[in-house]
NUDRENVEX-508372 format. One record per residue (C-alpha): residue in one letter; x, y negated, z negated; residue number from 1. Coordinates in steps of 0.25 Angstrom, whole numbers. Each point is the difference from the previous one (the first is absolute). Layout:
(rec 'a' (X Y Z) NUM)
...
END
This chain:
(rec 'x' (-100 36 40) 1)
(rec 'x' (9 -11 4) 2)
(rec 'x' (14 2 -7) 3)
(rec 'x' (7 10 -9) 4)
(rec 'x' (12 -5 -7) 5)
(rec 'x' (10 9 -8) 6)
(rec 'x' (9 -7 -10) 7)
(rec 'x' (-3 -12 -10) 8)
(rec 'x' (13 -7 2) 9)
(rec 'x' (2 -14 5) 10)
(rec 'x' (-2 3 15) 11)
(rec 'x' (-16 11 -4) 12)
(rec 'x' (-4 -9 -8) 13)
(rec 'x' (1 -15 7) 14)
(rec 'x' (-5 7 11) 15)
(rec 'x' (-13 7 -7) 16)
(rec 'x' (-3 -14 -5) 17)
(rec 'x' (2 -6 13) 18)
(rec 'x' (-9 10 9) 19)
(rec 'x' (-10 0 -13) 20)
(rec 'x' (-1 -15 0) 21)
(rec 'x' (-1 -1 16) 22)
(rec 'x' (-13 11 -1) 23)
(rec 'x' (8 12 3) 24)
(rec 'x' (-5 14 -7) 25)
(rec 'x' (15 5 -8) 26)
(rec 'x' (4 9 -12) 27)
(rec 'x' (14 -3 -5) 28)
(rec 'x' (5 14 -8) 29)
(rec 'x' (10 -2 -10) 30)
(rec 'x' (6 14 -5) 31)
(rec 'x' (4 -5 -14) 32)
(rec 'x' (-11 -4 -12) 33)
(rec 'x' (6 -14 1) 34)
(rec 'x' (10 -10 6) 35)
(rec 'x' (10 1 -12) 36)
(rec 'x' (12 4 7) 37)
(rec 'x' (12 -5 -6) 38)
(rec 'x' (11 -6 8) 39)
(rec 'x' (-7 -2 12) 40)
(rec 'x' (3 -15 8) 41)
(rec 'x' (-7 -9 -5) 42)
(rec 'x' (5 -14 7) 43)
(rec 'x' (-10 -9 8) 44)
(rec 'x' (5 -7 9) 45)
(rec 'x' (-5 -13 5) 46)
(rec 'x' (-6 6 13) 47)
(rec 'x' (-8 10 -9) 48)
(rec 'x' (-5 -11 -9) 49)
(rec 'x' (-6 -8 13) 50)
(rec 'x' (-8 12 2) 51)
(rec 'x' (-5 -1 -11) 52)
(rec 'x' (-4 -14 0) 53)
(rec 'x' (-7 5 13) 54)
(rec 'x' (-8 10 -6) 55)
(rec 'x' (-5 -10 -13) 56)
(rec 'x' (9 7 -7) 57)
(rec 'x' (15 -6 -4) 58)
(rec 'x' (-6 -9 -13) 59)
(rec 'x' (-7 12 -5) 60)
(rec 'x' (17 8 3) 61)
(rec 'x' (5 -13 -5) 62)
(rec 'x' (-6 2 -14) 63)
(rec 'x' (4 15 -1) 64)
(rec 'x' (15 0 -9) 65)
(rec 'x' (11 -4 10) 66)
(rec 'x' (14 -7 -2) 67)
(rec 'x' (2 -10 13) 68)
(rec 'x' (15 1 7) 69)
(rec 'x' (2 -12 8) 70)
(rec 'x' (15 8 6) 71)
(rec 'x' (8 11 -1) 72)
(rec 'x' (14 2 -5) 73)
(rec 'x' (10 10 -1) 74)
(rec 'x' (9 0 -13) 75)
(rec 'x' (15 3 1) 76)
(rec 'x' (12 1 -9) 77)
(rec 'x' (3 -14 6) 78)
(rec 'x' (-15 -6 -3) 79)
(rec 'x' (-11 -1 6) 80)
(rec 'x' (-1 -3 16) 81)
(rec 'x' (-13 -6 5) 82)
(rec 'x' (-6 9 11) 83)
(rec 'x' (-12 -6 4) 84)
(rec 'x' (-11 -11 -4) 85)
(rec 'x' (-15 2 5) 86)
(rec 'x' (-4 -15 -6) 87)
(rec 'x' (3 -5 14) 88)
(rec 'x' (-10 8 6) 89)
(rec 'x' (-13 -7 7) 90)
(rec 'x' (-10 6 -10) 91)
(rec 'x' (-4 -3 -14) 92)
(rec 'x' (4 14 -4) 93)
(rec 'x' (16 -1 2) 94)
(rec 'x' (2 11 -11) 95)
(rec 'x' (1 15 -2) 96)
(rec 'x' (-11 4 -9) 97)
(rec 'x' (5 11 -9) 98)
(rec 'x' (-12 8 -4) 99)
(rec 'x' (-3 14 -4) 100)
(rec 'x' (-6 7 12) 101)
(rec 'x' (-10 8 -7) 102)
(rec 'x' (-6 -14 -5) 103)
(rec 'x' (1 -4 16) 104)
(rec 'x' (-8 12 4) 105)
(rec 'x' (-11 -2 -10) 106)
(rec 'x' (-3 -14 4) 107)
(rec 'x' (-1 7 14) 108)
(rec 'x' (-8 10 -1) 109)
(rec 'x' (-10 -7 -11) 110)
(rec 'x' (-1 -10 11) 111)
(rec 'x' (-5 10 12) 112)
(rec 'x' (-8 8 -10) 113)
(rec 'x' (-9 -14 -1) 114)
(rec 'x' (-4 5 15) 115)
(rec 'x' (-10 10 2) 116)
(rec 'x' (8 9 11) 117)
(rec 'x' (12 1 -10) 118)
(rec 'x' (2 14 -7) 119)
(rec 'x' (11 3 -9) 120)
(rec 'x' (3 14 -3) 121)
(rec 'x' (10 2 -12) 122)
(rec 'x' (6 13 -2) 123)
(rec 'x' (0 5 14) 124)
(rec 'x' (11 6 10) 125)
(rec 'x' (-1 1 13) 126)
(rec 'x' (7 12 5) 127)
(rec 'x' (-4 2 15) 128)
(rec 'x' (-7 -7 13) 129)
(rec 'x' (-13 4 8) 130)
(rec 'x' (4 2 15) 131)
(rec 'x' (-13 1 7) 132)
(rec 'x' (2 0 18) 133)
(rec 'x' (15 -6 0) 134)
(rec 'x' (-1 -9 -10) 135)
(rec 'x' (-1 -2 -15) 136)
(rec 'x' (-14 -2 -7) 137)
(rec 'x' (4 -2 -14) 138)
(rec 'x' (7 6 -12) 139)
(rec 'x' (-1 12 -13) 140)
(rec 'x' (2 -3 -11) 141)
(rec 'x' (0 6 -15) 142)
(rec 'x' (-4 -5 -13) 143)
(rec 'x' (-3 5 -14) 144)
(rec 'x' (-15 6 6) 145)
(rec 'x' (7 7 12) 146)
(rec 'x' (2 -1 16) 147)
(rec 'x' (-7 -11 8) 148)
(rec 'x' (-1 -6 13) 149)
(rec 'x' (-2 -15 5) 150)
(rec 'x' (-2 -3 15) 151)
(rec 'x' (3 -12 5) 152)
(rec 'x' (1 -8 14) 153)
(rec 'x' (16 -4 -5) 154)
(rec 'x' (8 7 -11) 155)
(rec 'x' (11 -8 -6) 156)
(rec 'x' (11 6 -6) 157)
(rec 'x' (7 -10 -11) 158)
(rec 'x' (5 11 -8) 159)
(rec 'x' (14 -3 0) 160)
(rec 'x' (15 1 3) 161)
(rec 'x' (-5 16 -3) 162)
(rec 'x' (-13 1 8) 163)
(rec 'x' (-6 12 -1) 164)
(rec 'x' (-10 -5 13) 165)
(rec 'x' (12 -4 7) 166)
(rec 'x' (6 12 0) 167)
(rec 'x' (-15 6 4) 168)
(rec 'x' (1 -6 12) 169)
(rec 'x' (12 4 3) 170)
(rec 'x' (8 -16 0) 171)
(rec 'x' (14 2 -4) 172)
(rec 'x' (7 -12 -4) 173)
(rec 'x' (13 -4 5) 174)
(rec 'x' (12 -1 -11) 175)
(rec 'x' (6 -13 0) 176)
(rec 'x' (9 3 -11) 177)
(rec 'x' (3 -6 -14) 178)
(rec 'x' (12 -1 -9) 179)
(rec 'x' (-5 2 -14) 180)
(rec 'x' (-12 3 -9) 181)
(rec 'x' (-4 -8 -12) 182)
(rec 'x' (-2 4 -15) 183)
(rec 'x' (-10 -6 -6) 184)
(rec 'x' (-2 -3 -15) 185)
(rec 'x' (-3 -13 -12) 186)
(rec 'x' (5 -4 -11) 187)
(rec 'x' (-4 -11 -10) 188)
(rec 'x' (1 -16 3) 189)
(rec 'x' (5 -8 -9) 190)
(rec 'x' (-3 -16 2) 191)
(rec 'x' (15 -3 -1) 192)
(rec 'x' (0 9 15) 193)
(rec 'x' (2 -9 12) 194)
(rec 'x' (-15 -2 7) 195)
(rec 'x' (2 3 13) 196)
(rec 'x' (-1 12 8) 197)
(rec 'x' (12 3 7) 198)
(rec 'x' (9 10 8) 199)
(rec 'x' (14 5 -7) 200)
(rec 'x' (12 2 8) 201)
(rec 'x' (14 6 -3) 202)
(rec 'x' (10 8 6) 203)
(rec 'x' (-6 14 1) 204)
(rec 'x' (-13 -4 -8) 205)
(rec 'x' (-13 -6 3) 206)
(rec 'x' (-14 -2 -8) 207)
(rec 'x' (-12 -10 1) 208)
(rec 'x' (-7 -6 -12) 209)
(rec 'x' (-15 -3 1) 210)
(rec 'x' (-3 -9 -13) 211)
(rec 'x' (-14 7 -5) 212)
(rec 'x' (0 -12 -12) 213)
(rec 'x' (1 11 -11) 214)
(rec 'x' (8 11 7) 215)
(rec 'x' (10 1 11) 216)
(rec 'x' (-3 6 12) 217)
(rec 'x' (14 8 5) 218)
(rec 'x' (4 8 13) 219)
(rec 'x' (13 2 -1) 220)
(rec 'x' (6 7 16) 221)
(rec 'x' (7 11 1) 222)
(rec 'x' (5 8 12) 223)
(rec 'x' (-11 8 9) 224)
(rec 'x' (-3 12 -5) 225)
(rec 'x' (8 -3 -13) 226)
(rec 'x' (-8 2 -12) 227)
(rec 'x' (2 14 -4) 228)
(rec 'x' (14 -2 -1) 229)
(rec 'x' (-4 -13 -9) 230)
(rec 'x' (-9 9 -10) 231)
(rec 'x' (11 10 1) 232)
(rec 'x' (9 -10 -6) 233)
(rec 'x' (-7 -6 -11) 234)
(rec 'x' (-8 -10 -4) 235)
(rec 'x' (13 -8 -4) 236)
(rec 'x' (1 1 16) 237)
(rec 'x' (-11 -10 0) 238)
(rec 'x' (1 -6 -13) 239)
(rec 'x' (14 -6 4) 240)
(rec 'x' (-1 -6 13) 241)
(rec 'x' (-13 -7 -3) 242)
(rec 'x' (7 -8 -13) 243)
(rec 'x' (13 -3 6) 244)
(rec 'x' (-9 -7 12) 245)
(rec 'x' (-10 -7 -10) 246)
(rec 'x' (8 -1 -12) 247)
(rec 'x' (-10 -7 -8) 248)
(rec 'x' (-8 13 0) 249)
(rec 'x' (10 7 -6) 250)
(rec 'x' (-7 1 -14) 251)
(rec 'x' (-11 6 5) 252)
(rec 'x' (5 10 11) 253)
(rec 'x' (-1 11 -11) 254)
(rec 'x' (-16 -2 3) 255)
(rec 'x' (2 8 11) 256)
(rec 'x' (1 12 -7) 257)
(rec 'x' (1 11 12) 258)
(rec 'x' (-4 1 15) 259)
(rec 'x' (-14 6 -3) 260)
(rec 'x' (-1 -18 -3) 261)
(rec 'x' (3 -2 14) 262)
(rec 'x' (-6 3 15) 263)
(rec 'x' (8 2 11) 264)
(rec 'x' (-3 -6 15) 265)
(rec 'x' (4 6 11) 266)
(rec 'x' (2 -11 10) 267)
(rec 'x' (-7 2 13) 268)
(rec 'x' (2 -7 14) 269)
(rec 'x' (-9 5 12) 270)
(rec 'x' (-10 -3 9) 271)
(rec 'x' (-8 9 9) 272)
(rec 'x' (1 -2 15) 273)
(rec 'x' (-15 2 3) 274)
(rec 'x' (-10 -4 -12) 275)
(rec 'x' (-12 5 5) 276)
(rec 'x' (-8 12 6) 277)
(rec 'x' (-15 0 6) 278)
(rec 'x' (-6 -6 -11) 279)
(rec 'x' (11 0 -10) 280)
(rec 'x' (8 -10 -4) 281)
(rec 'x' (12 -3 -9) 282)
(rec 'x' (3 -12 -7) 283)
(rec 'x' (9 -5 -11) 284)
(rec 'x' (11 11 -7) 285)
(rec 'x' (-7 11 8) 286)
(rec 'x' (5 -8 13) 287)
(rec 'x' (11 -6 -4) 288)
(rec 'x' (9 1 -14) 289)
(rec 'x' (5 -13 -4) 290)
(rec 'x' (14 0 -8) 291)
(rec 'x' (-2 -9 -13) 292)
(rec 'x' (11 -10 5) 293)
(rec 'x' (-7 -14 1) 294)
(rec 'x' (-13 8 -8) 295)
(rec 'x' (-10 -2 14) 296)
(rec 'x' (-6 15 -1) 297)
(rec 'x' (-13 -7 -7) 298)
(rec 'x' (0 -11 9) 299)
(rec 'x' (2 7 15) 300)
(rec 'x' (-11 11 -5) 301)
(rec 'x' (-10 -12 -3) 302)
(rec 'x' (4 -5 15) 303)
(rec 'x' (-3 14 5) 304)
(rec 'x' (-14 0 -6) 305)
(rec 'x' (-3 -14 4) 306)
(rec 'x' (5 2 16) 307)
(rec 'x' (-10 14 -1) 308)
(rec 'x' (-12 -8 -6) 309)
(rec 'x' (2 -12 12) 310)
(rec 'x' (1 10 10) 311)
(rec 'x' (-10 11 -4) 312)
(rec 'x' (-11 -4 -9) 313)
(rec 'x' (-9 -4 11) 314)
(rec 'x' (-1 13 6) 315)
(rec 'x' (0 9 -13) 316)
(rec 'x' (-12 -9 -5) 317)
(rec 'x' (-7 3 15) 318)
(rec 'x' (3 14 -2) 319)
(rec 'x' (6 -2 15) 320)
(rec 'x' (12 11 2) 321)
(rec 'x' (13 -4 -5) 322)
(rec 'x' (7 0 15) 323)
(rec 'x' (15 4 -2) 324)
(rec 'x' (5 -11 6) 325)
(rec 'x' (-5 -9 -10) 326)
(rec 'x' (9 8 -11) 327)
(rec 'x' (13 -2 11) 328)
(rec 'x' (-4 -15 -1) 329)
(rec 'x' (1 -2 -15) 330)
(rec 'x' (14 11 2) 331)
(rec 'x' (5 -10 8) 332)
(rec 'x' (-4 -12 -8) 333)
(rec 'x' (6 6 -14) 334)
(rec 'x' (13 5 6) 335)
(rec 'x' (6 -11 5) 336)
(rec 'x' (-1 -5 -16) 337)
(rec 'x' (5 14 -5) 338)
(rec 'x' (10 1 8) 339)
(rec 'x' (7 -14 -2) 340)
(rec 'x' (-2 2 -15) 341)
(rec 'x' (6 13 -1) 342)
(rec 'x' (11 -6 11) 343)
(rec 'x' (4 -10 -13) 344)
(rec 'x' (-1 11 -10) 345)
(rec 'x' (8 10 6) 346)
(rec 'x' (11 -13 2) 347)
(rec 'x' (-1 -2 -16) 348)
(rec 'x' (1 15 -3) 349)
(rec 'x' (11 3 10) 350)
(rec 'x' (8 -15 -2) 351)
(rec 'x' (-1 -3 -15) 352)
(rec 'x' (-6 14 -8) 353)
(rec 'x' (7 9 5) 354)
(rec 'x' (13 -6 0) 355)
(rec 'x' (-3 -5 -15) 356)
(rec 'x' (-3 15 -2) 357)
(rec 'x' (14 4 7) 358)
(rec 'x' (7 -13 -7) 359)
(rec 'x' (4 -3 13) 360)
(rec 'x' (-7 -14 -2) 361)
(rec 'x' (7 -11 -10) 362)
(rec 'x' (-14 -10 -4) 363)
(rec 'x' (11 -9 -4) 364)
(rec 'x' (0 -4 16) 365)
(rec 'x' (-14 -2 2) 366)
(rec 'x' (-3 -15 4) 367)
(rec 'x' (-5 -6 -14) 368)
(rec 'x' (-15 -5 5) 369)
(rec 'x' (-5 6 15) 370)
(rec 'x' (-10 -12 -3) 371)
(rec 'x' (11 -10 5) 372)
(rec 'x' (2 8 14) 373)
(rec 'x' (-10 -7 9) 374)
(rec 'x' (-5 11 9) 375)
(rec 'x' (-1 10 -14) 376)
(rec 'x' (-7 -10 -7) 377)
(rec 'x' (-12 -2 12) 378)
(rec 'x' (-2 16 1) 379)
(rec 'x' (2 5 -12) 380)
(rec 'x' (-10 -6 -9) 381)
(rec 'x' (-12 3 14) 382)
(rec 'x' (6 15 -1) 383)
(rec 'x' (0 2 -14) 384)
(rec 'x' (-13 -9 -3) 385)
(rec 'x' (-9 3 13) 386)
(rec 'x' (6 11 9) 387)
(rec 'x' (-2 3 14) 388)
(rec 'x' (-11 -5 7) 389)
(rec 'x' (-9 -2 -14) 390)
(rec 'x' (-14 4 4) 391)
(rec 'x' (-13 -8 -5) 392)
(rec 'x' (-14 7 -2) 393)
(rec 'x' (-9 -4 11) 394)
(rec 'x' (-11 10 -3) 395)
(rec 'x' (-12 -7 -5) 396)
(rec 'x' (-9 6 -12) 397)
(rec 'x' (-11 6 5) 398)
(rec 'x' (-9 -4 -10) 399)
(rec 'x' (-4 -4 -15) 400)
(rec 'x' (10 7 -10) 401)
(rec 'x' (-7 9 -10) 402)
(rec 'x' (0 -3 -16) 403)
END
């Protein structure tokens, strides 16, 4: 068999449509019974959405419930400061797409299961690899029916920012650091709301607001490793904060009635130094955990996907061996993005959140609109909107998609 893939996230399930479409035999495992995760990213970014258009798919995306954000802001006690624009951006998706990520993985997978060497196992763990004469063969996994075994010429391992295949192979990933984790919770939208989505800023205090249309989607920061003292507090400890920085949802704060209403983040930033083993690769989270600062996780785990698609579906759909310098090609490829993103990351976290966290930072002095500063306003809105080195499918379909 071709590839195994472990995890239907962003990163497993692009690249299971991607190697099905190209021909390729794959399964994608998913351990949960569906792709309803609360809380998870869920912004598109104009890099992602030009894959889609390459795949046949972005009118089909563009049609699923999504609210377009043309900018980003940052709200202070002063006003608003205009941080970026992505309308300037030389493609006709110049907008963050905000929608829900188990919508986004639906449309994927429904999309690879219209191709005959697409299977999709719901319900099913992978727990450990197959090592066969130096190198690995394929994975165990478990689901409601017991212990299984898939072989496979390439196992993936899109698992996450806690791979349990990652650790298997013995890949440890190298600690970058982050300030803070991130609470996550809604509360009820009122019309009278302001419409945008935004990110909140005061002295000691941060929080984004995502506009769900009929809810608030609200992460308000706090120190790393902070939350049992928070719970330990009250949920006054929560309650308060949240409405002196959004006053206007201070009639409803009450809504959040205690901290079993709210899930907690913790906030990762890492990367492994080597991705790969004899026929064993990590991609996406497993490979490298993004911080939520500029919201690119999604987007950089589709570009993994893609890059692995260019480079290796021709030989998996041969069955020709997966030579180990190929998977060191594609390290190489994806590490120079990784690495310059979490390069601007870690200057956010350790310039602007941290020092917000401390209230060593007055917003009061930040420049009123980055977009007026002539350098910020040409790479901002190409980071944010398109990344590092934006990859574009260019492994073909291998034949007529199934009914």
């Amino acid at each position: 068999m071709g590839c195994v893939i472990a995890g239907g996230g962003p990163a497993g399930a692009m690249l299971a449509l991607l190697l099905a479409r190209s021909g390729v035999e794959v399964t994608l495992l998913e351990k949960h019974a569906d792709f309803l995760r609360d809380f998870r990213g869920d912004t598109i970014h104009p890099s992602t959405m030009e894959v889609l258009e390459e795949l046949g798919l972005v009118t089909e995306f563009l049609k699923l419930p999504h609210r377009k954000a043309y900018g980003a802001s940052l709200a202070t006690d002063d006003g608003d400061i205009r941080v970026a624009s992505l309308r300037s951006l030389p493609t006709k998706y110049n907008y963050i797409a905000f929608v829900p990520q188990w919508d986004f993985l639906k449309l994927v997978t429904s999309a690879a299961a219209k191709h005959p060497s697409f299977r999709l196992l719901m319900e099913s763990e992978a727990y450990d690899l197959i090592r066969e004469g130096g190198a690995v063969r394929g994975l165990r996994y478990r689901d409601g029916s017991g212990e299984h075994e898939i072989r496979a010429d390439l196992t993936v391992a899109a698992d996450g920012r806690h791979s349990v295949l990652r650790e298997r192979a013995g890949l440890v990933p190298e600690d970058l650091g982050a300030p803070m984790d991130v609470v996550w919770f809604r509360l009820p939208r009122y019309d009278t709301d302001r419409d945008d989505t935004f990110l909140r800023i005061s002295s000691g205090r941060m929080m984004v607001a995502i506009n769900r249309e009929s809810y608030w989607q609200l992460a308000y920061l706090i120190r790393k490793g902070g939350y049992d003292d928070l719970v330990g507090s009250g949920i006054d400890a929560l309650r308060e904060p949240v409405a002196e920085l959004l006053p206007w949802l201070a009639d409803r704060i009450g809504q959040l009635h205690g901290y079993d209403d709210v899930s907690v983040l913790t906030v990762a930033l890492n990367r492994l130094r080597r991705w790969h083993r004899p026929g064993f690769l990590c991609i996406g989270d497993a490979a490298h955990a993004m911080s939520p600062v500029f919201g690119v996780g999604i987007n950089l785990a589709v570009q993994d996907a893609v890059a692995t698609a260019n480079l290796l579906a021709a030989s998996l759909r041969s069955g020709a061996p997966i030579p180990e310098s190929a998977l060191r090609r594609l390290q190489r490829r994806r590490m120079f993005p990784t690495r310059v993103t979490q390069a601007a990351q870690r200057l956010v976290q350790n310039r602007v959140i941290d020092p917000a966290l401390d209230r060593r930072l007055d917003p009061s002095k930040l420049p009123r609109d980055l977009t007026r500063i002539p350098l910020l306003s040409r790479i901002l809105p190409q980071f944010i909107g398109r990344g590092v080195r934006p990859e574009h499918v260019k492994v073909r379909p291998s034949g007529p998609v199934g009914v």
